[in-house]
C-alpha positions in Angstrom: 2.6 -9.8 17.6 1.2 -6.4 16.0 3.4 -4.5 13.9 5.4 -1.9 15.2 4.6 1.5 13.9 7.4 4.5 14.2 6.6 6.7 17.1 5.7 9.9 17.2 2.4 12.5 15.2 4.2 10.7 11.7 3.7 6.9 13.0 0.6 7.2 14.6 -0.4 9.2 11.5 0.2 6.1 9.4 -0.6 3.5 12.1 -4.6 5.3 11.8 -4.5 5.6 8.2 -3.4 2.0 7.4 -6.0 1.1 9.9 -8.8 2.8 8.1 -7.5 1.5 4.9 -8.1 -2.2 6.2 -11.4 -1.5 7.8 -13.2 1.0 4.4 -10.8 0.2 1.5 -10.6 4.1 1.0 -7.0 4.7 -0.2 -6.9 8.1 -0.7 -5.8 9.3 2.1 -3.0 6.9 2.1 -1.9 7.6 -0.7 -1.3 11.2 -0.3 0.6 10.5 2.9 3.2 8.1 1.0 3.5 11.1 -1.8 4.0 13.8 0.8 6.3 12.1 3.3 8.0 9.3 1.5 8.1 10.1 -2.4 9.1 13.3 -2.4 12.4 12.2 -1.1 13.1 10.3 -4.3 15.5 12.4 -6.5 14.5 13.1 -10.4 17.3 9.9 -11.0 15.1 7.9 -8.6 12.0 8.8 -10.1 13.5 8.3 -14.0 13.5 4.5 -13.4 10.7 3.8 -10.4 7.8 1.8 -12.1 4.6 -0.2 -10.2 7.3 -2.4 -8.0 8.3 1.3 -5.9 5.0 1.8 -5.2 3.5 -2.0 -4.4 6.8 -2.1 -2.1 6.3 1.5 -0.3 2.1 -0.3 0.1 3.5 -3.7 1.5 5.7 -2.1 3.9 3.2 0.4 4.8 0.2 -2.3 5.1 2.0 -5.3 5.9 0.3 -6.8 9.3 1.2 -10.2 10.0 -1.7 -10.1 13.1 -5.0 -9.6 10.7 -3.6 -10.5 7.5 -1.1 -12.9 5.2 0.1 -11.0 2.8 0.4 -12.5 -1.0 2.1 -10.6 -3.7 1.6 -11.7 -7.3 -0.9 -13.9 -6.3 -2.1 -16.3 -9.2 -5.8 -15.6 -10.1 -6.8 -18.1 -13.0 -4.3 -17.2 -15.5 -3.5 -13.9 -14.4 -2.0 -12.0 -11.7 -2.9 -9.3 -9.3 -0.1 -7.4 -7.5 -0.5 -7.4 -3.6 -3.6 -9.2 -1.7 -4.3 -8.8 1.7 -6.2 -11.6 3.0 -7.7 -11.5 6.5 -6.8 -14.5 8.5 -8.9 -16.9 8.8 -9.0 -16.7 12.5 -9.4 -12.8 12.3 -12.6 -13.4 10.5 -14.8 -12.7 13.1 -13.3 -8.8 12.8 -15.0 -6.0 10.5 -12.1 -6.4 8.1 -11.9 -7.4 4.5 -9.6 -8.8 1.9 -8.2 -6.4 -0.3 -6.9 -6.8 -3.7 -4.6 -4.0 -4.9 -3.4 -3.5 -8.6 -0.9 -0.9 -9.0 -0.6 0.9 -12.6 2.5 3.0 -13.7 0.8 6.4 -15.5 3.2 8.6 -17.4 3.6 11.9 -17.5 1.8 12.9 -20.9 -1.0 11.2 -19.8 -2.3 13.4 -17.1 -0.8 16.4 -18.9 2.6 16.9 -17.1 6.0 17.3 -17.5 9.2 15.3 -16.4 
């Protein structure tokens, strides 16, 4: 069963940005959706303790599709660990989509030359 996308210019927005995502890789655009419709509802308090698990959650949820993909997150890579793989099923092969990898790194403030 395909996921099920909100309705409405906001769902289909996402539905054809995730759906881009999985056939380019190209993030950007993705990512500035999430920041302008779904973090800016996070209060300063929120924001004071969010860290790399906000974000990989708000990307599973957005990108989660149980059709095309299994979904691994933390999956073991030699003796390491990545934060969220999408792997196309193996009977989705035949599609143009690839596996994607995603590794999600907290950045504070000072280092891009901002303040709290």
């Amino acid at each position: 069963m395909p996921i099920q996308y909100p309705t409405g210019n906001r769902g289909r927005t996402l539905r054809s940005l995730a759906e881009t995502s999985y056939a380019t890789g190209e993030l950007g655009p993705l990512c500035a959706f999430l920041e302008q419709h779904y973090f800016k509802v996070f209060d300063n308090r929120d924001l004071r303790w969010s860290n790399e698990l906000v974000v990989k959650t708000a990307f599973l949820v957005t990108l989660f599709n149980d059709a095309f993909y299994l979904m691994d997150s933390e999956p073991a890579l030699g003796r390491r660990y990545a934060d969220l793989l999408l792997q196309v099923r193996p009977d989705m092969r035949q599609y143009a989509l690839w596996d994607h990898l995603l590794e999600f790194k907290a950045v504070s403030h000072k280092a891009v030359g901002l303040t709290s």
